[in-house]
C-alpha positions in Angstrom: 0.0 0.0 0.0 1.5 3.1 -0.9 -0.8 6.1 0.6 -2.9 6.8 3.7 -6.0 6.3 1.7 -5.1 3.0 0.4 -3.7 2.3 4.4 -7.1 3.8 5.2 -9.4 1.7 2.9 -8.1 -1.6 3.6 -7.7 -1.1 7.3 -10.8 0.7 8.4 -13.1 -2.4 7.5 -10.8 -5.5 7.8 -10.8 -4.1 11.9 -14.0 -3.3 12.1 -14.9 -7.1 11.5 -11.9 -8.4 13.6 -12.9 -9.8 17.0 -13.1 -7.9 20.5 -10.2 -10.4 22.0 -8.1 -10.3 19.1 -4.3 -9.5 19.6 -1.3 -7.7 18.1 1.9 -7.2 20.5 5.4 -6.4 20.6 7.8 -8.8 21.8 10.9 -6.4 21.9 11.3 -3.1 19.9 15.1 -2.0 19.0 16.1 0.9 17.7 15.5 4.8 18.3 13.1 7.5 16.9 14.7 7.4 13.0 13.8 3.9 12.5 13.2 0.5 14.3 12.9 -3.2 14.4 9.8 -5.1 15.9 9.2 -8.5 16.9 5.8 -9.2 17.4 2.6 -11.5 17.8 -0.6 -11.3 15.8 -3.4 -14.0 17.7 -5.1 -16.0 15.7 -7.7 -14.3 16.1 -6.5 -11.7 13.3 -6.0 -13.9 10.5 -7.0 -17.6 11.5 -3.4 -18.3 12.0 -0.8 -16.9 15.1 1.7 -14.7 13.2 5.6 -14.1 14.4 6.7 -11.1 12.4 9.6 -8.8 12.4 8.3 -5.6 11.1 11.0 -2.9 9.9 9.9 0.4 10.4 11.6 3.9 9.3 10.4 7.0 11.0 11.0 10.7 9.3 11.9 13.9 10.8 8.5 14.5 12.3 8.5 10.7 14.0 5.6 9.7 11.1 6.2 6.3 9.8 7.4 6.2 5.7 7.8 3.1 5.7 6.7 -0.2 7.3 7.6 -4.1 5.9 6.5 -7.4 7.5 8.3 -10.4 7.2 7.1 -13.9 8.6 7.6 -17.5 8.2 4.4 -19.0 6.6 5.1 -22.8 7.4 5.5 -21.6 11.2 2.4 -20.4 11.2 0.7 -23.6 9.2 -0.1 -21.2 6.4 1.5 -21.9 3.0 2.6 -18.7 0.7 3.4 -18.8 -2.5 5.6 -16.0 -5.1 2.8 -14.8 -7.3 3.2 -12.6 -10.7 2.1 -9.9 -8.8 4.8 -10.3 -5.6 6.1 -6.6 -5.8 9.6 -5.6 -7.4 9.6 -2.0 -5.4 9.9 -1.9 -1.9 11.2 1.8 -1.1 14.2 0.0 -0.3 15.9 3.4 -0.7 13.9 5.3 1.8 16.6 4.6 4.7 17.1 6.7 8.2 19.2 4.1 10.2 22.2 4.7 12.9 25.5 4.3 11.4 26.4 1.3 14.1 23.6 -0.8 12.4 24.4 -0.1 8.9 27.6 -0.8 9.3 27.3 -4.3 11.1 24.7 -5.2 8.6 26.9 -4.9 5.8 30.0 -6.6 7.7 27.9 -9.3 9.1 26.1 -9.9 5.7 29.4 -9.5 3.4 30.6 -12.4 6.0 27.3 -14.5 4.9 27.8 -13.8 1.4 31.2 -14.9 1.9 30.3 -18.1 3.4 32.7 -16.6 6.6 31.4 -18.4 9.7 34.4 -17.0 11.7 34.0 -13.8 10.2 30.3 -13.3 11.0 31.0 -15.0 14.7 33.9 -12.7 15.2 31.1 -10.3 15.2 29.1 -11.5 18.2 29.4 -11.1 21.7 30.8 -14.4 23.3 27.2 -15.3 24.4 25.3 -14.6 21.3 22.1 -16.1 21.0 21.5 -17.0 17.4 18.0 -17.8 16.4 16.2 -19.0 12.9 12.6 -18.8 13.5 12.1 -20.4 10.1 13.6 -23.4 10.9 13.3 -23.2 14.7 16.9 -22.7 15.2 18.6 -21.4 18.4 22.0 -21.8 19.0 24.3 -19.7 22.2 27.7 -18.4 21.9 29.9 -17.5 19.0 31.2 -20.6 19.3 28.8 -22.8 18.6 27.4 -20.1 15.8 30.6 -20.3 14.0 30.7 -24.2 13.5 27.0 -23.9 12.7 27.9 -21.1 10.0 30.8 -22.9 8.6 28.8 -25.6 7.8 25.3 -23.9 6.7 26.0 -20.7 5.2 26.2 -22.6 1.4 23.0 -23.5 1.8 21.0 -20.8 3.8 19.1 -18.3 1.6 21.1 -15.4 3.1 24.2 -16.9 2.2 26.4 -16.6 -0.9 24.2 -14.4 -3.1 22.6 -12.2 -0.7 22.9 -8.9 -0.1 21.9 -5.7 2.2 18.8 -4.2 0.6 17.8 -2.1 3.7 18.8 -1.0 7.3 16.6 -0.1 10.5 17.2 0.8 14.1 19.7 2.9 16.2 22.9 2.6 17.9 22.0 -0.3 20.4 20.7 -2.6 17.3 18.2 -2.9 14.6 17.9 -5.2 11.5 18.4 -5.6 7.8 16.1 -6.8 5.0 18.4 -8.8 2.2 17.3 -10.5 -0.9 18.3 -14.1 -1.2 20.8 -15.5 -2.6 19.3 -18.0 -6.2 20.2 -21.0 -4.0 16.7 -19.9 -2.7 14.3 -19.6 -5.3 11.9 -19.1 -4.8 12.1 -17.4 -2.1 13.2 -14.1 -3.0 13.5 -11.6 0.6 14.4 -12.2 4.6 14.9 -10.3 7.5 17.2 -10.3 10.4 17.6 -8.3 13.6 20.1 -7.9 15.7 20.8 -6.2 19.2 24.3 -5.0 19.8 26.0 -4.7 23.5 28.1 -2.0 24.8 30.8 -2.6 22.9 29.5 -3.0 19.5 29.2 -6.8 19.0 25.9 -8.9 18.5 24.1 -10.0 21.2 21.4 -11.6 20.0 20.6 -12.4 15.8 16.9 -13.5 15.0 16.2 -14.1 11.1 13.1 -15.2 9.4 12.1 -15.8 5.9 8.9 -17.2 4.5 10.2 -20.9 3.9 6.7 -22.0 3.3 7.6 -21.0 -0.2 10.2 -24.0 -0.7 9.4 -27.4 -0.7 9.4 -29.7 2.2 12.4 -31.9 1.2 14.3 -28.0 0.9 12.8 -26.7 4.1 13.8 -30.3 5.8 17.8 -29.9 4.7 17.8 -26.3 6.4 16.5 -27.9 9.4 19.2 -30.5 9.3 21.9 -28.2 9.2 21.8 -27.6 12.6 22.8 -31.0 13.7 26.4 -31.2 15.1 28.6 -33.5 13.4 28.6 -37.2 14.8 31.3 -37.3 18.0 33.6 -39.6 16.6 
C-alpha cells in the first residue's frame, strides 16, 4: 500500500470485523526515533493463524512512519505462501534513516554471509550470542557454537552466498536488515534479520526469518538438518 488512503481503505473495514479479544503485541522493539525493528505476535484471532513477524519500520523527521515491511515464516504459522506474478519488485528500499552502528554491522555481518565466513560473521558476536532462525526453529548460544554452525550452513541458507543488504533499521543499540536471497533460494526471494548490539558493538542476540513456506518440504527439511552437530567420533 503506498498512501494513507489506500492504508485507510483496507484497514478501516478489515478491523471493524476483527474480533473484540483479538491480539497484536510487541515482543521487543530495538532501535531509536529514526527507525526501528519489531518483533511481534498477531493471535489467531487476526488472521485464522498466530503470526511471528519482524516488522522494519523507518520514522522521518516529524516521527511519522514512511515506511513499514513485514516479514514472517508462513510454514510456522501452518499457512503456506506462494511467489505470485504480482509479488512486488519495489519496496522503497531506498527510503533509509538508520544509525551508522547498524548499517555498518549489517553490511559486515552480511558481506561475512555472502562470503560463506562463519568465523568472520562469529567474530562479530558477543561471546554469548544467541542466534535464532525462526524459520527453521533454530537457536543456538555463543559465538562458538554459531561459528561451527555457519561454517557448515552458510552454502546452503538463503542469506548466504548471493545475498545482499537491501535495507537498514534501528539505532545505535541494534536494529535489523532486510536482504534479498541468494538464487540457492528460489523461490524465495526476501528475509529479514535483527540484531541487538551490546556496549561494545558486538551482537548480542541475531533473529532471522524468511517465508520458507515458499520451498518445498524436502528444501525446508535440509535447512532444518543443518543444525545438527557433526557425529562425536
Amino acid at each position: 500500500m503506498r498512501s494513507w488512503k489506500e492504508m485507510n481503505d483496507f484497514f478501516t473495514p478489515f478491523l471493524s470485523s476483527v474480533p473484540a479479544d483479538a491480539l497484536s503485541y510487541p515482543l521487543r522493539i530495538v532501535g531509536d526515533e529514526r527507525s526501528a525493528v519489531v518483533e511481534f505476535v498477531d493471535t489467531p484471532a487476526f488472521f485464522g493463524k498466530e503470526v511471528v513477524a519482524l516488522g522494519s519500520v523507518t520514522f522521518d523527521s516529524k516521527q511519522k512512519i514512511t515506511r513499514w515491511i513485514d516479514y514472517w515464516d508462513g510454514r510456522s504459522s501452518l499457512w503456506p505462501n506462494t511467489i505470485p506474478s504480482t509479488y512486488p519488485t519495489d519496496f522503497s528500499d531506498s527510503e533509509q534513516n538508520a544509525n551508522h552502528a547498524v548499517v555498518r554491522v549489517a553490511r559486515e555481518l552480511q558481506a561475512a554471509f555472502a562470503a560463506g565466513d562463519g568465523a568472520a560473521a562469529a567474530a562479530l558476536m558477543s561471546p554469548d550470542v544467541v542466534v535464532e532462525d525462526l524459520a527453521t526453529h533454530t537457536r543456538l548460544r555463543s559465538a562458538i557454537q554459531a561459528q561451527r554452525y555457519y561454517t557448515r550452513a552458510l552454502g546452503r541458507l538463503p542469506y548466504g552466498p548471493g545475498a545482499a543488504v537491501v535495507h537498514a533499521a534501528g539505532g545505535r543499540r541494534g536494529g535489523g536488515y532486510e536482504w534479498s536471497a541468494g538464487s540457492q533460494a528460489a523461490p524465495l526471494r526476501r528475509g529479514h534479520t535483527a540484531f541487538e548490539l551490546d556496549a561494545a558493538g558486538k551482537i548480542s542476540r541475531l533473529t532471522t526469518v524468511y517465508d520458507s513456506s515458499v520451498l518445498s518440504d524436502a528444501a525446508y527439511q535440509s535447512l532444518v538438518g543443518l543444525a545438527a552437530e557433526a557425529p562425536l567420533s
